[in-house]
C-alpha positions in Angstrom: 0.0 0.0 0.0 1.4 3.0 -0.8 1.1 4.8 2.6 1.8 8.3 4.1 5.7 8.8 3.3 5.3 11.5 0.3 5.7 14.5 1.8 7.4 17.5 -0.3 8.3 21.2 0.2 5.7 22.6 -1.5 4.5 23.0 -5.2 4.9 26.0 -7.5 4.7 28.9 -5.5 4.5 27.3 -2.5 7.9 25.7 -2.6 10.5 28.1 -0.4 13.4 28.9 -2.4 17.1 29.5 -1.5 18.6 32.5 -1.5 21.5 31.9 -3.7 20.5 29.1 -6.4 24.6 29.2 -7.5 25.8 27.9 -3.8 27.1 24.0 -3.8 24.5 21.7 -3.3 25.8 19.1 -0.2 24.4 18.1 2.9 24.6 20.2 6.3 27.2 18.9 8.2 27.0 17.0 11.7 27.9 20.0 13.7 24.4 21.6 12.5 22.4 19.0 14.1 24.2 19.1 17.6 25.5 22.8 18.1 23.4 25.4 20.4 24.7 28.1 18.7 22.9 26.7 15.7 19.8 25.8 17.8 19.8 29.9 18.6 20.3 31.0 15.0 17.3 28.7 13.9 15.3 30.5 16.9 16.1 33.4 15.1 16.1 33.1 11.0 14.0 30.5 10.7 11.0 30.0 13.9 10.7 33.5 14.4 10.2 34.8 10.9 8.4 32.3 8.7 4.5 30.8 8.4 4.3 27.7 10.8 1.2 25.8 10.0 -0.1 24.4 13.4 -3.3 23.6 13.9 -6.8 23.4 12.2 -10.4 26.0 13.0 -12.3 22.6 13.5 -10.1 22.7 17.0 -12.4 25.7 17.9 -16.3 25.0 17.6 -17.4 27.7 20.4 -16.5 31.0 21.3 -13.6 31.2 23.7 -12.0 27.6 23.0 -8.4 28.4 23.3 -5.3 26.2 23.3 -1.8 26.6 24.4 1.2 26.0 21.8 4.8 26.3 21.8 7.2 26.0 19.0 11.3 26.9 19.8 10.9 28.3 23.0 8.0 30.8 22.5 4.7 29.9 23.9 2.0 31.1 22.6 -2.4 31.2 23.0 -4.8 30.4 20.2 -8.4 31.2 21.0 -11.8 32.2 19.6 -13.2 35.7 19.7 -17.0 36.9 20.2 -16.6 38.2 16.3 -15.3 34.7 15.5 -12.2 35.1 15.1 -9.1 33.2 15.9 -6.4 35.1 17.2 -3.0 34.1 18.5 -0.9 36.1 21.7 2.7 35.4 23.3 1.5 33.5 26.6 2.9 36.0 28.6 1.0 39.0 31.0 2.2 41.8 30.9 2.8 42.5 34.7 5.5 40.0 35.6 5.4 37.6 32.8 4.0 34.9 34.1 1.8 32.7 31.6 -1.6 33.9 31.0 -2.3 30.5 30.5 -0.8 26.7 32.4 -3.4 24.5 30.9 -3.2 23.2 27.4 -6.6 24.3 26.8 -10.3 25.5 27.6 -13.1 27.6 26.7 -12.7 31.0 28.8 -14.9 34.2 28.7 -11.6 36.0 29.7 -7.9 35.3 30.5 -7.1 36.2 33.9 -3.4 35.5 35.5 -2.8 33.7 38.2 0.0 35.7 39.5 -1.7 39.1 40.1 -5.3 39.1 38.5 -4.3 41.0 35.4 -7.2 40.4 32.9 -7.5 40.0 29.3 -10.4 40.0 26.8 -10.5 37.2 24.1 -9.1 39.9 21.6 -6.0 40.4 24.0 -7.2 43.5 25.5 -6.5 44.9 29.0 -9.3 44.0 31.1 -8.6 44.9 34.5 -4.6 45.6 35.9 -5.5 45.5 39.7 -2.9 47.9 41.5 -2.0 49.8 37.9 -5.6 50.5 36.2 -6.4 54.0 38.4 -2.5 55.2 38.1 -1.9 58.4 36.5 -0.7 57.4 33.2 -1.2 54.0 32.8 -2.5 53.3 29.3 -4.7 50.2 29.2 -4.1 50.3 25.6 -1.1 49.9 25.3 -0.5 47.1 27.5 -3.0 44.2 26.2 -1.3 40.7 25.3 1.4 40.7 22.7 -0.1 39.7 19.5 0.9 36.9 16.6 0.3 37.0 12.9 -2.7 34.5 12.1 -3.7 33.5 9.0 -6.5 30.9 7.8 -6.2 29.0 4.6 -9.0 28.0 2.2 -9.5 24.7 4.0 -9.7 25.8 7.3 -6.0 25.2 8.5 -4.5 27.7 10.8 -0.7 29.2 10.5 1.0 31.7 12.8 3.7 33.9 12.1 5.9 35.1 15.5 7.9 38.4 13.4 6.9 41.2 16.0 6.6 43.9 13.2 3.0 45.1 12.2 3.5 43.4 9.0 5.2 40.3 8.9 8.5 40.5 6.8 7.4 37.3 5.0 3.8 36.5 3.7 2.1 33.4 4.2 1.7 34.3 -0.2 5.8 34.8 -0.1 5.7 30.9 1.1 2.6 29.0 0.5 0.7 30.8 -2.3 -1.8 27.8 -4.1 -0.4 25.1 -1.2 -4.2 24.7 -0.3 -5.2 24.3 -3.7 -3.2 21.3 -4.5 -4.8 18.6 -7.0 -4.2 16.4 -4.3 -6.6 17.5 -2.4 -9.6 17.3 -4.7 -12.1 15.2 -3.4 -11.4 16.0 0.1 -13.8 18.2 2.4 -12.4 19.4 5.9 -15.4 20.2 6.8 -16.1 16.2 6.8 -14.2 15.6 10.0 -14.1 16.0 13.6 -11.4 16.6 16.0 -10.6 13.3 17.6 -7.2 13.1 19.6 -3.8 14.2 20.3 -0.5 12.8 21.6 2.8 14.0 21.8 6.3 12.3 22.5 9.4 13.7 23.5 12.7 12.6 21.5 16.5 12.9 22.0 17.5 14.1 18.4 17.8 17.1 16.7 14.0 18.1 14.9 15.9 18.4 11.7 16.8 14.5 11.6 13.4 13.9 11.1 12.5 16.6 8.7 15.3 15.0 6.6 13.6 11.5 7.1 10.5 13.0 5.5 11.9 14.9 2.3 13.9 12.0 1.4 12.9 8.5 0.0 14.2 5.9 2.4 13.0 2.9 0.7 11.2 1.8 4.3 7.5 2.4 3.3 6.3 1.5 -0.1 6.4 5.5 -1.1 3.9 6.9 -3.8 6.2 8.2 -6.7 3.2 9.9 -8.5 3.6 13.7 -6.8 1.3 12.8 -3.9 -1.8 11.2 -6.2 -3.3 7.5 -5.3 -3.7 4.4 -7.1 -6.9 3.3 -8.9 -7.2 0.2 -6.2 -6.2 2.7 -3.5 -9.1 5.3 -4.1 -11.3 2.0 -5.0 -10.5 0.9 -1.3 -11.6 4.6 -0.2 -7.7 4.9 0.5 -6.4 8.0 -1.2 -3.6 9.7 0.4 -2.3 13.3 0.2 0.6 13.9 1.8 2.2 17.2 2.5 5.0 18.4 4.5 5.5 21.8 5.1 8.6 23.8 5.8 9.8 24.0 8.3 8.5 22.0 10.7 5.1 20.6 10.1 3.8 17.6 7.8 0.3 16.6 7.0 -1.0 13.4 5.4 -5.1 13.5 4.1 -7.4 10.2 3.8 -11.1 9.6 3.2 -11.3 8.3 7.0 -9.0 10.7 8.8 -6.3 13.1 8.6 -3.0 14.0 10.5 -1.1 16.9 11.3 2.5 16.7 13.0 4.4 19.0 14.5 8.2 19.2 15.1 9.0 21.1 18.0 12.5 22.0 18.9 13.7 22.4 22.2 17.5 21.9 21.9 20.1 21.1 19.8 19.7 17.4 20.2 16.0 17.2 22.0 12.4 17.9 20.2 9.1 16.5 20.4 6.4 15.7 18.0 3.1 16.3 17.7 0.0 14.6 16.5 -3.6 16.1 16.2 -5.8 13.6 14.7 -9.0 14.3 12.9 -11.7 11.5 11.9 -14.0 12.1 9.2 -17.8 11.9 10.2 -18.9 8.7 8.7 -16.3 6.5 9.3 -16.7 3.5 11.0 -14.6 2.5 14.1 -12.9 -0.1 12.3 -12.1 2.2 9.6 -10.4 4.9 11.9 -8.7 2.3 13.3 -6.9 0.7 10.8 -5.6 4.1 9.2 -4.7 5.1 13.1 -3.3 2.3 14.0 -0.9 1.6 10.6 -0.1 5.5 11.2 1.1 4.9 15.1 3.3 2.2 13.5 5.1 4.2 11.7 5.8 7.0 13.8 6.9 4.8 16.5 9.6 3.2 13.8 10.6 6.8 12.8 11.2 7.0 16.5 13.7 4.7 16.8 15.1 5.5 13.3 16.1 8.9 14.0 17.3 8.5 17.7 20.1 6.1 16.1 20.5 9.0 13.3 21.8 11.3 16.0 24.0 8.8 17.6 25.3 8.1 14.2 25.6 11.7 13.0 29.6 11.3 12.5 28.7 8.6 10.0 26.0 10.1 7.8 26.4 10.0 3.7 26.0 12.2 1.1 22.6 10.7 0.3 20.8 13.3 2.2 17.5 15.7 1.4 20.0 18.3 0.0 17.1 20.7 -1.2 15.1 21.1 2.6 19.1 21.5 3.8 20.0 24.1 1.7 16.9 26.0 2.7 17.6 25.7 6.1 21.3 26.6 5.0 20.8 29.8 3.1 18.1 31.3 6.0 20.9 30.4 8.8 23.6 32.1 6.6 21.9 35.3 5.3 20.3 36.0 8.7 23.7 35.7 10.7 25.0 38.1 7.8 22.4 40.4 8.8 23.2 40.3 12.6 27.5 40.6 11.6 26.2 43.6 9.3 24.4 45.1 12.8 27.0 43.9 15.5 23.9 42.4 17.2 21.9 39.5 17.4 18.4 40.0 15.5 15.2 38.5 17.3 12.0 39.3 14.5 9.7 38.1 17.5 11.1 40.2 20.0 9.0 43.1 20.9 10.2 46.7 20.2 11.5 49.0 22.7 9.5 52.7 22.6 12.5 55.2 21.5 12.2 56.6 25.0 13.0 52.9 26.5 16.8 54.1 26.4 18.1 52.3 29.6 15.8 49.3 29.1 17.7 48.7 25.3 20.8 49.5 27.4 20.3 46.7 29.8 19.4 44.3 27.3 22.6 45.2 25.7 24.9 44.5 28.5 22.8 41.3 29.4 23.4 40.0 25.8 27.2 41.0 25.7 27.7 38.8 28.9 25.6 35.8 27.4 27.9 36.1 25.0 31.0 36.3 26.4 30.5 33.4 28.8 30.2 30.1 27.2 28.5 28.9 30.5 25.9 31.3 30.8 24.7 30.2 27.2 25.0 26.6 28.1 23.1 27.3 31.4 20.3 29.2 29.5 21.7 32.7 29.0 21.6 35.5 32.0 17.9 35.7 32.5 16.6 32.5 31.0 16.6 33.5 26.8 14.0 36.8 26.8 16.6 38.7 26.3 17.5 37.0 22.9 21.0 36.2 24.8 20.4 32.4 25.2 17.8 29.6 25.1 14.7 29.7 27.4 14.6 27.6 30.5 11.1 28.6 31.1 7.9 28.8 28.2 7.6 32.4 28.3 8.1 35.1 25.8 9.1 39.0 25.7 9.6 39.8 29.4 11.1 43.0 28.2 7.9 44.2 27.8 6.1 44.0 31.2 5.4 46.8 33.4 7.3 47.1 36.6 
C-alpha cells in the first residue's frame, strides 16, 4: 500500500526557495544538528520569521476555545473571539510575565493571571490591571497581550507567524501561495471531520533529523512516486492519500477516514518533540479509523527509533541526504547571521520593540546580551535571565519579558 511517506516542500509557489541558487548543493554537516549556537540562530532566522502551520479551525467550535502551543521556546495562545475570530498572543501578562495560561486548553470568557489578577479580553485586551488601572498614566491600551500574525487558509488550517513587526516581513503568499489548492486535495472536504485526539512524544535528536527522514525517500515504506496522487485500487479501497510536508516544521497526510497533522517542535540542539492532532471524518466506521490510526502509530513509532540512532550516528551520515530542505535551512541560517554581523547584534524578528524613550531598558538588554555572550557557561546554562533577552535559550515557556510593566 502506498502509505503516508510523500511529503514534499511545496509546489509552484508554494515551494521556499534559497537564497542563492549558485551555492554548492551538499548536505549540512554534523555539527548543525548538535550545536546550540545553531539551535539559537534557527530561533532566530528561521521560527521567528516564517509561516508555521499548526493547527486546524475545527479545534475551535465555540466561542472562547483556546489552546496553548509552543514552537522553539516561544509559547503562545490560540483562541476564539466573540466576532469569531481566531487570534493568536505570546503567553505572557504583561505584569510579571507569568503565563496567562498553564493549561493546554479551555473555553474561557476572559484570561485572567494567576499571578496578580491582570485580565484580558479574548481579543488580547487589557481588562482589569489591579494595582495599575487607576495610576496616572497608565494606558490600558497599550499594555494588552502581545499579539501573533494569524492567517486561515481556504481549508480551514491555521498558521502563525511570530515576526513582531506590524507586518510580517514574509507572507504566508511569499511561502505557501496555491499550497491549499493542490490537486491532491480534490475530493477532500475538511469540513467532513471532527477533532478526535492528540498525543505528543518527547525525542532525544535534533527536529531536523526527522524533517530529513520525511523529504527523502528511504526505501522503508512502499512511497507513492506519482507527486502525492493515489492508485486506482487505492481510491477503490476509499484509501487515497495526500501527503504534504511543510517547511519548516510541520507535515500533514489527508485520507477519506482521517487526517494527521504533526508537529516538530524543537527544544535543543539534540531534544524535540512531536506532535500529533488527529482528525476523523464523520462517517467513518470504528474499524475504519482504526486501521488508518493504528498503521499510522506504526510508523511513527519506527521513525522514533530510526532517527534517535541518526543522531547517535551523525559522524557517520552519507552524502545521500534531502539536499534541497538543507539548503533552505542553510541559506536562511547564513543570510540572517549576515544580517546580525552587518548590525554587530543579534536579530530577534519576535522580540517586541523597545519605545525610542526605553533608552536604559535597550541598554540593559545590551549589557545582558554581551555577557551571554562572552560566557560560554551562561549560554549553556540558559543565558543570563533565561533567553528573553535574545542572549540564550529559554529555560522557562515564556516570551518577551522586556515588555512587562514594573
Amino acid at each position: 500500500m502506498s502509505m503516508v511517506k510523500n511529503y514534499v516542500l511545496g509546489e509552484g509557489d508554494a515551494s521556499p526557495t534559497p537564497a542563492n541558487n549558485n551555492s554548492p548543493v551538499h548536505p549540512l554537516p554534523t555539527s548543525w544538528y548538535s550545536s546550540q549556537d545553531i539551535h539559537e540562530l534557527e530561533r532566530r532566522a528561521i521560527f521567528s520569521r516564517k509561516w508555521l502551520l499548526t493547527t486546524h479551525k475545527l479545534r475551535f467550535p465555540k466561542t472562547g476555545d483556546w489552546l496553548r502551543y509552543e514552537i522553539a521556546g516561544y509559547a503562545f495562545i490560540l483562541v476564539k473571539d466573540r466576532q469569531g475570530n481566531i487570534n493568536a498572543f505570546h503567553n505572557i501578562c504583561r505584569h510579571r510575565a507569568f503565563p496567562v495560561v498553564t493549561e493546554e486548553g479551555g473555553t474561557s470568557g476572559i484570561f485572567s493571571c494567576q499571578y496578580h489578577g491582570w485580565s484580558y479580553g479574548l481579543n488580547g485586551k487589557l481588562a482589569k490591571a489591579p494595582g495599575y488601572q487607576d495610576l496616572e498614566g497608565f494606558d490600558k491600551s497599550k499594555n494588552g497581550l502581545l499579539p501573533i500574525h494569524v492567517h486561515i487558509d481556504v481549508n480551514g488550517f491555521v498558521w502563525v507567524n511570530l515576526d513582531a513587526s506590524e507586518k510580517p516581513e514574509i507572507s504566508w503568499e511569499d511561502d505557501f501561495k496555491g499550497i491549499e489548492l493542490q490537486p491532491r486535495f480534490e475530493g477532500f472536504n475538511f469540513e467532513d471531520y471532527n477533532f478526535d485526539h492528540t498525543s505528543e512524544m518527547s525525542e532525544e535528536y535534533n527536529w531536523k533529523i526527522l524533517a530529513d527522514n520525511y523529504n527523502k525517500s528511504l526505501g522503508l515504506y512502499a512511497v507513492d512516486t506519482n507527486d502525492g496522487k493515489s492508485t486506482t485500487e487505492e481510491i477503490a479501497n476509499r484509501l487515497k492519500i495526500a501527503s504534504t510536508y511543510y517547511f519548516p516544521n510541520a507535515a500533514m497526510t489527508v485520507l477519506p477516514h482521517s487526517f494527521f497533522m504533526q508537529r516538530l517542535v524543537p527544544a535543543g540542539p539534540s531534544t524535540c518533540s512531536i506532535r500529533y492532532e488527529v482528525y476523523r471524518h464523520k462517517n467513518s466506521t470504528d474499524e475504519e479509523f482504526e486501521i488508518i490510526n493504528e498503521t499510522y502509530k506504526r510508523i511513527m513509532s519506527e521513525d522514533k527509533a530510526l532517527c534517535g540512532a541518526a543522531q547517535i550516528n551523525l559522524h557517520s551520515r552519507t552524502k545521500e541526504e534531502p539536499v534541497y530542505f538543507q539548503s533552505v535551512i542553510r541559506d536562511l541560517i547564513t543570510e540572517h547571521h549576515k544580517r546580525e554581523e552587518d548590525a554587530e547584534e543579534e536579530i530577534w524578528p519576535a522580540r517586541q520593540g523597545i519605545p525610542k524613550e526605553e533608552a536604559v531598558s535597550k541598554e540593559d538588554m545590551d549589557f545582558c546580551s554581551k555577557l551571554t555572550s562572552n560566557d560560554a557557561s551562561a549560554l549553556t546554562a540558559g543565558g543570563c535571565c533565561g533567553g528573553g533577552c535574545g542572549g540564550g535559550p529559554p529555560t522557562i515557556a515564556a516570551t518577551a519579558p522586556e515588555t512587562m510593566v514594573i
